[in-house]
N, CA, C and O atoms as a DFTB+ gen file, in Angstrom:
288 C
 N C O
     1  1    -155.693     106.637     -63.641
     2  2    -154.902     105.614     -64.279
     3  2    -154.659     106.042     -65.721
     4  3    -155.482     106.705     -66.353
     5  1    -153.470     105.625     -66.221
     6  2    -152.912     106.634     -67.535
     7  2    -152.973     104.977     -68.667
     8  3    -152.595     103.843     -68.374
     9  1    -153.659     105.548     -70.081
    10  2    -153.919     104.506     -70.789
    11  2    -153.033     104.902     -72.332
    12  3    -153.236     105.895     -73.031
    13  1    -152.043     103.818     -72.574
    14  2    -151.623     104.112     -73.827
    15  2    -151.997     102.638     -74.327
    16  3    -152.539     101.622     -73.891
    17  1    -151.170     103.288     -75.926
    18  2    -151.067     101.992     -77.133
    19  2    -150.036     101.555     -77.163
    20  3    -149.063     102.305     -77.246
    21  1    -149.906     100.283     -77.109
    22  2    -148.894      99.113     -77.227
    23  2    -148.138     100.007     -78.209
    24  3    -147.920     100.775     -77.273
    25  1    -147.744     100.403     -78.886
    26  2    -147.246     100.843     -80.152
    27  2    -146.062     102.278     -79.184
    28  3    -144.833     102.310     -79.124
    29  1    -147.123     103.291     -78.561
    30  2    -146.539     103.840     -77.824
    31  2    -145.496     103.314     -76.610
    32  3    -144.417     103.881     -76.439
    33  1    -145.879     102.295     -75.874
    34  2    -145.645     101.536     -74.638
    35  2    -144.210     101.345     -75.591
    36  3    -143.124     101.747     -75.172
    37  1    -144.322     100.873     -76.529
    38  2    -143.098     100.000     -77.111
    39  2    -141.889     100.583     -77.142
    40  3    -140.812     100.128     -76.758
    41  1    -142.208     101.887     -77.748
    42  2    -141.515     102.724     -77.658
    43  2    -140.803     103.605     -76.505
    44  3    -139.579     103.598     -76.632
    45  1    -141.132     104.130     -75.746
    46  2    -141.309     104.459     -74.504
    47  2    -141.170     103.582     -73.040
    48  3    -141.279     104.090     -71.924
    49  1    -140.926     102.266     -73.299
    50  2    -140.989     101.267     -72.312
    51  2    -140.090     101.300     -70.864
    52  3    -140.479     100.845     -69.788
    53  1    -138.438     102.137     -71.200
    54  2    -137.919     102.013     -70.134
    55  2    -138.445     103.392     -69.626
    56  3    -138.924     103.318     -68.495
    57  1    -138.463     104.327     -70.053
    58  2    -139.109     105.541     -69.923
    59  2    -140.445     105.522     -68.468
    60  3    -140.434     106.022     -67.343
    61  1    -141.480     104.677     -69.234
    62  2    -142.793     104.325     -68.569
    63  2    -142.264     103.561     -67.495
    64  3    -142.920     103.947     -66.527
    65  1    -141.411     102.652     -67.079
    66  2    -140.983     101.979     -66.197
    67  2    -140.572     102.424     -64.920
    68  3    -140.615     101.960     -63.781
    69  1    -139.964     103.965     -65.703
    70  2    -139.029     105.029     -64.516
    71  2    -140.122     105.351     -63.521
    72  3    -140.091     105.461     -62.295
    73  1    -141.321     105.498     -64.609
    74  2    -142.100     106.725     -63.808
    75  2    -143.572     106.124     -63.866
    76  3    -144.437     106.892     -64.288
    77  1    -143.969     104.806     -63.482
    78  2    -145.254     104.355     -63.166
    79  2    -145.747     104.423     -61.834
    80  3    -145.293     103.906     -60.813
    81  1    -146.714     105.118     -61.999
    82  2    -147.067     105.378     -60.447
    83  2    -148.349     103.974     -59.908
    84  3    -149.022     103.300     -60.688
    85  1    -148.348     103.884     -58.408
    86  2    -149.170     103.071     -57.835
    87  2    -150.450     102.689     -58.482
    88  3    -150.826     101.524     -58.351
    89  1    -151.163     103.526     -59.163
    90  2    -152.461     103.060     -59.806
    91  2    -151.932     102.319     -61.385
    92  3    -152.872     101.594     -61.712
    93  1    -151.000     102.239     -62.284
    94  2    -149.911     101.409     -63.420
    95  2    -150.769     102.203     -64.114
    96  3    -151.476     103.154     -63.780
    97  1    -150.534     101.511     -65.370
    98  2    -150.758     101.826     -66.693
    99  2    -151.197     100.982     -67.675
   100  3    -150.516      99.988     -67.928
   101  1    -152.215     101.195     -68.279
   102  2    -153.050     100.202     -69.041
   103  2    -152.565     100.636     -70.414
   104  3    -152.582     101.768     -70.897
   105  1    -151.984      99.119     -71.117
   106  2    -151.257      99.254     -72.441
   107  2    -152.756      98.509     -73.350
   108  3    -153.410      97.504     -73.072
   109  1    -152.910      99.565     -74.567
   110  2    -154.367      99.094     -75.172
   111  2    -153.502      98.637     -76.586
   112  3    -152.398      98.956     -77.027
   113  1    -154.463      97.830     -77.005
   114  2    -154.117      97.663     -78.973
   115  2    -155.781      97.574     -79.285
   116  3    -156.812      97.274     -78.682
   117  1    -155.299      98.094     -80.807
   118  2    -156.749      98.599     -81.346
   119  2    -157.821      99.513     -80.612
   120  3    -158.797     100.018     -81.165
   121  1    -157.496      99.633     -79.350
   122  2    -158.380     100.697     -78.274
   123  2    -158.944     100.045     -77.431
   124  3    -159.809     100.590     -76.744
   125  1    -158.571      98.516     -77.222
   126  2    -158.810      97.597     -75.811
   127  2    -157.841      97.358     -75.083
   128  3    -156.738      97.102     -75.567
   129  1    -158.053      97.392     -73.858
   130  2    -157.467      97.026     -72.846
   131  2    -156.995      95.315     -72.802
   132  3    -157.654      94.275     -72.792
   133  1    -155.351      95.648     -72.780
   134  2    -154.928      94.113     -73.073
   135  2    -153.905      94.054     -71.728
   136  3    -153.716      92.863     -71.482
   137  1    -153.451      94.589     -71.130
   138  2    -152.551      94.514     -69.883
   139  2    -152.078      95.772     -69.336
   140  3    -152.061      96.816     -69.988
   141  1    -151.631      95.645     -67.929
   142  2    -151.801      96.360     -66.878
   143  2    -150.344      96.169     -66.258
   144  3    -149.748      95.195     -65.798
   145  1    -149.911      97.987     -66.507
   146  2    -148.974      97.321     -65.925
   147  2    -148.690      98.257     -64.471
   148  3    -148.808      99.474     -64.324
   149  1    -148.300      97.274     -63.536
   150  2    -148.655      97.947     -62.152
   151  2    -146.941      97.756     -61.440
   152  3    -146.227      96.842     -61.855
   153  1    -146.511      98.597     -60.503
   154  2    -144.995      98.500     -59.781
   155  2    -145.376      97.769     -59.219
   156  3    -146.584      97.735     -58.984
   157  1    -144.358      96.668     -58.654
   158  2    -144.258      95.835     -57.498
   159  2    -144.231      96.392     -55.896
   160  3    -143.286      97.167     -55.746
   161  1    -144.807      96.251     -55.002
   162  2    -145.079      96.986     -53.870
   163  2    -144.139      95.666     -52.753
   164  3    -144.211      94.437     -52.780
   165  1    -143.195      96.731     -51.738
   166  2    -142.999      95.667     -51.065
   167  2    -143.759      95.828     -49.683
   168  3    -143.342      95.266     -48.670
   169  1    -144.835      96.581     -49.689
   170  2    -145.589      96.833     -48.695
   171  2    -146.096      94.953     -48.325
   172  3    -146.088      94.534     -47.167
   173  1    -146.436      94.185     -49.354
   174  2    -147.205      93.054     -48.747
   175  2    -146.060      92.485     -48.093
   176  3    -146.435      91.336     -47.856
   177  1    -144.551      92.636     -47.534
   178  2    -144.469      91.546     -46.707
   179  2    -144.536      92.303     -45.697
   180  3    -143.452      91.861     -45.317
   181  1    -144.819      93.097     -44.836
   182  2    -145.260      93.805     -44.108
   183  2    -146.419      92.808     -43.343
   184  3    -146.385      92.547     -42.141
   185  1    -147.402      92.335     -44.252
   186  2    -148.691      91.883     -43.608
   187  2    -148.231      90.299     -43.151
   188  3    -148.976      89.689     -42.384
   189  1    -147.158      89.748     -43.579
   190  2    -146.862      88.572     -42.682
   191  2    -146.985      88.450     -41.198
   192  3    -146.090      88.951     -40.517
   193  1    -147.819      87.947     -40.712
   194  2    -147.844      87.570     -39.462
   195  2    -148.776      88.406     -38.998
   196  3    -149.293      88.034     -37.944
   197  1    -149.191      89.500     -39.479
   198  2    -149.913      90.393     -38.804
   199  2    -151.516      89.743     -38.546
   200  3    -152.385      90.530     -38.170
   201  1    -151.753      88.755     -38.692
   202  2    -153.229      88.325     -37.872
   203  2    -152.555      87.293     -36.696
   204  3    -153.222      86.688     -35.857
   205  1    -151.181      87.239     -36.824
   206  2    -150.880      86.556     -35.608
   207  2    -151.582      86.800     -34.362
   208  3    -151.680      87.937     -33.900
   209  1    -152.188      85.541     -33.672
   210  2    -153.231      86.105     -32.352
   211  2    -154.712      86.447     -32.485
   212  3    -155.593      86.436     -31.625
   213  1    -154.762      86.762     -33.811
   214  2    -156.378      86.853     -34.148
   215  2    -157.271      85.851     -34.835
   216  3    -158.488      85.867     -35.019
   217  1    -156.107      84.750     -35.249
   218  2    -157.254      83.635     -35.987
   219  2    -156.978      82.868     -34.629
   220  3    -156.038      83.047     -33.854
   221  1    -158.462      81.598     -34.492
   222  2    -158.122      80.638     -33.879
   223  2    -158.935      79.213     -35.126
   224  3    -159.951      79.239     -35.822
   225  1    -158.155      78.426     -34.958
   226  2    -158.779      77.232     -35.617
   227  2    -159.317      76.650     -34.777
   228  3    -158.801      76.622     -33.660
   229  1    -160.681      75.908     -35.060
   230  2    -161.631      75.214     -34.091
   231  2    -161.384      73.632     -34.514
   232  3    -161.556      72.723     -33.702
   233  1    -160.987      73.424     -35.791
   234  2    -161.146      72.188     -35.822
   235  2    -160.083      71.437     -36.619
   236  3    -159.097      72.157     -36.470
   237  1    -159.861      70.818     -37.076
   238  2    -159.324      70.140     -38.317
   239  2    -158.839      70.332     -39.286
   240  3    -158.612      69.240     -39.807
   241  1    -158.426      71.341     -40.061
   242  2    -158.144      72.029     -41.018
   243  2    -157.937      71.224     -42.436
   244  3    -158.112      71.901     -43.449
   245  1    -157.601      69.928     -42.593
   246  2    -157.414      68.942     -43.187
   247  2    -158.248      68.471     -43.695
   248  3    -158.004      68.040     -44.822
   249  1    -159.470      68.324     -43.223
   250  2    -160.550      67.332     -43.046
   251  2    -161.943      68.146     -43.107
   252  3    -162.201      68.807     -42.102
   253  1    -162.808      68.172     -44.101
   254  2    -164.011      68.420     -44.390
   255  2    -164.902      68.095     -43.148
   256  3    -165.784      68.953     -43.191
   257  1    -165.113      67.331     -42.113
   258  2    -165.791      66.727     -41.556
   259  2    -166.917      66.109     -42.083
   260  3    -168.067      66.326     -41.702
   261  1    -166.679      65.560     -42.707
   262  2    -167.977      64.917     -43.337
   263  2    -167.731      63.156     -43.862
   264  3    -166.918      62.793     -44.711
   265  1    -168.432      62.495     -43.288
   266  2    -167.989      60.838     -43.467
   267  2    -168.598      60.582     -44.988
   268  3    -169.413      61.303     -45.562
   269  1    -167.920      59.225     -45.547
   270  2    -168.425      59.510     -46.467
   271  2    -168.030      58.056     -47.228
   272  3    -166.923      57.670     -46.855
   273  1    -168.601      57.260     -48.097
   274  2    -168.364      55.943     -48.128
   275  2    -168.061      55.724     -49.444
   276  3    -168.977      55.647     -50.263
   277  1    -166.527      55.573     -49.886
   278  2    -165.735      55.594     -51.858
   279  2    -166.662      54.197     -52.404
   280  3    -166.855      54.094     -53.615
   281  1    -167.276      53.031     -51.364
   282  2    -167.832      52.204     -51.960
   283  2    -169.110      52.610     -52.775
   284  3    -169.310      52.026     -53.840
   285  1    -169.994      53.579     -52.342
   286  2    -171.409      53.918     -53.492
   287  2    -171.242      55.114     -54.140
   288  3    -172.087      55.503     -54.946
């Protein structure tokens, strides 16, 4: 993972944008880590549906099961 300074980032911004790879880039000030910047992946809609068939719900999904009395 590649770490610059806000100062650099600033400069360089559409530049760094072209060419951020999957692990991003950590923009520091003063020599801490203040944000991360990572590409958008469209791999996650891919995982829609994909536990289709493997969950089952047993019960209620709504409802804690647990009774319970707002009077005490």
């Amino acid at each position: 993972m590649k770490t610059m300074g806000a100062a650099k980032f600033k400069e360089q911004c559409l530049s760094v944008l072209d060419r951020v790879d999957p692990d991003g880039v950590v923009i520091t000030k003063h020599g801490k880590p203040v944000a991360k910047l990572i590409p958008i992946s469209t791999d996650g809609a891919a995982l829609i549906g994909a536990l289709k068939g493997k969950l089952h719900i047993r019960s209620d999904i709504l409802t804690t099961n647990l009774d319970w009395d707002a009077q005490s």
